[in-house]
C-alpha positions, 0 to 999 in steps of 0.5 A: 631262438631265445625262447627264455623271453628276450624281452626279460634279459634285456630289460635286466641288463640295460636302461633307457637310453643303453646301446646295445651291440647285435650282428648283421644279419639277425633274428629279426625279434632282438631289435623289438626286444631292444626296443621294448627295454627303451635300449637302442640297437647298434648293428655290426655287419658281418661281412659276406659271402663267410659272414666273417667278423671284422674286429675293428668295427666291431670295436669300434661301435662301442660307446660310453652308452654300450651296455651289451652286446648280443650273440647267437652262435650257431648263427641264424640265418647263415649258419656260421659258427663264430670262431675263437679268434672271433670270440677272443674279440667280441670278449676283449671288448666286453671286458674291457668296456666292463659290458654284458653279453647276452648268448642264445645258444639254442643251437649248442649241439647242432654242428658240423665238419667236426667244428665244436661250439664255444659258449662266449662265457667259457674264455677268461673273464666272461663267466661273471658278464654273461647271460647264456639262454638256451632251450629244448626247442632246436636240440629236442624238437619241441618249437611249441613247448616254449621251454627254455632256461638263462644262467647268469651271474646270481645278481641277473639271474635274481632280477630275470626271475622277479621280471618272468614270473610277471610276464609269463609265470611259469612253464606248464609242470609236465614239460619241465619234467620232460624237460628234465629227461630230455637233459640227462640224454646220453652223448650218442643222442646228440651225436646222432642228431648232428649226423643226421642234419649234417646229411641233411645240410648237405642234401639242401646243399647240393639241391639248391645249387643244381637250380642255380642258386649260389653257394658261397658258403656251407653252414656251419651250423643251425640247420638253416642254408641261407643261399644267394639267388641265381645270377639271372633271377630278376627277382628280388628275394621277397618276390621270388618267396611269393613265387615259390609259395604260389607255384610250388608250395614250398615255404622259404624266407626273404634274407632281407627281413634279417638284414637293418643295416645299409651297407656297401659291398665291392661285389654287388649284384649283377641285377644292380639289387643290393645283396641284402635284398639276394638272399633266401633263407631255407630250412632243413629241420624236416624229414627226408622224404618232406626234403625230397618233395620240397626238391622235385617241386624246386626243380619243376620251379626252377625249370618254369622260371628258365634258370640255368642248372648248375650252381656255384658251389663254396 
């Protein structure tokens, strides 16, 4: 996710003690970085199965002490692509409480149904309280160069690059000239990009629900599926990964390691676990023929656990 380190724009925007607002579920390393910085992380749940935004409490989660808030939208793990009016909320909020925002965008280019990203620093005074990072990582395909970039307001961008250059110095010379290249890539290369996960989202889509698990919503983008289990899996979401990685060698992740907040739902689940504790998180960033083994060995995993075929599809 934020491959410009996240540690740096939270220790350039916030004090020991500062509050800083995140969403419910999350990439796990924003709580550590939080941490790190002496901030205290405030969590907004999002509201299944859409993952919709409820503005009133995220509203309503300010304080004198909040100082931030931090947004990735694509959205890991679920997928949702934070709407305008979405938008609209979080920077009313941010504007009016006079807060920062720090974005991680590194999903920019990767979406679907004809649905366009909003950077968070593009609706009307948020240009001035942003902090948007970025990286080759997702767009390009390049996870292990660890090379990405923050555009801030000149005041934060001074204090993020005297804070960088005594933790990680520089990005080695010959990726950021590839990095270069790889930025001046014609349109037709991202739009071929985004078709082809787009086919490949709805693969994973359509396998995952014809083993039973539940589809209650399609992403939107990023190229992660975040789907319930089965009704009649007994497995929580941890044992049934241990599962599929013991019997079938396919590699997925337990929604509960996004999850910090504990909530009530009017819909739990029918196994009496919370629906924190449902959900697995697949990845569909592989190739074809990688995607099509990964089917043959679900349904063979599918079948020797006894799930009914036929999943609920959004």
């Amino acid at each position: 996710m934020l491959q410009f380190p996240p540690s740096i724009l939270t220790s350039t925007s916030t004090d020991p003690g500062d509050e800083v607002v995140l969403f419910d579920p999350s990439y796990e390393t924003y709580e550590g970085c939080i941490r790190m910085a002496g901030g205290i992380p405030v969590y907004v749940a999002l509201e299944p199965p859409h993952w919709t935004l409820d503005p009133d409490r995220f509203i309503n989660s300010f304080t004198a002490r909040t100082k931030a808030v931090i947004l990735n939208s694509p959205h890991n793990p679920t997928g949702k692509v934070f709407t305008k009016d979405e938008l609209e909320t979080i920077a009313g909020a941010c504007c009016r409480r006079d807060c920062m925002a720090i974005t991680d965008e590194v999903y920019e280019h990767i979406t679907y149904d004809n649905i366009k990203h909003i950077s968070l620093a593009s609706l009307p005074g948020m240009q001035e309280r942003t902090i948007i990072t970025s990286s080759l990582s997702k767009t390009f395909s390049v996870t292990g160069w660890r090379v990405g970039w923050a555009i801030a307001p000149a005041f934060f961008a001074s204090a993020i690059r005297n804070i960088h250059i005594k933790i990680t110095d520089s990005a080695p010379a010959p990726f950021q000239e590839a990095a270069l290249t790889a930025l001046r890539s014609p349109p037709e290369y991202f739009e071929k990009l985004r078709r082809e996960y787009e086919s490949k989202r709805d693969y994973i889509v359509h396998l995952i629900a014809g083993i039973g698990f539940q589809i209650k919503f399609k992403p939107r983008g990023a190229f992660f599926l975040f789907a319930e289990l089965p009704e009649n899996y007994l497995l929580s979401d941890v044992e049934y990964v241990k599962e599929l990685i013991k019997q079938a060698g396919v590699v997925a992740v337990p929604g509960c390691g996004f999850f910090h907040t504990t909530l009530s739902t009017e819909k739990l689940s029918q196994v009496g676990c919370s629906y924190q504790e449902r959900y697995i998180r697949f990845a569909f960033c592989k190739s074809s023929a990688t995607l099509a083994a990964a089917a043959q060995k679900l349904a063979e995993l599918s079948d020797a656990m006894g799930c009914v075929t036929g999943g609920k599809n959004a």
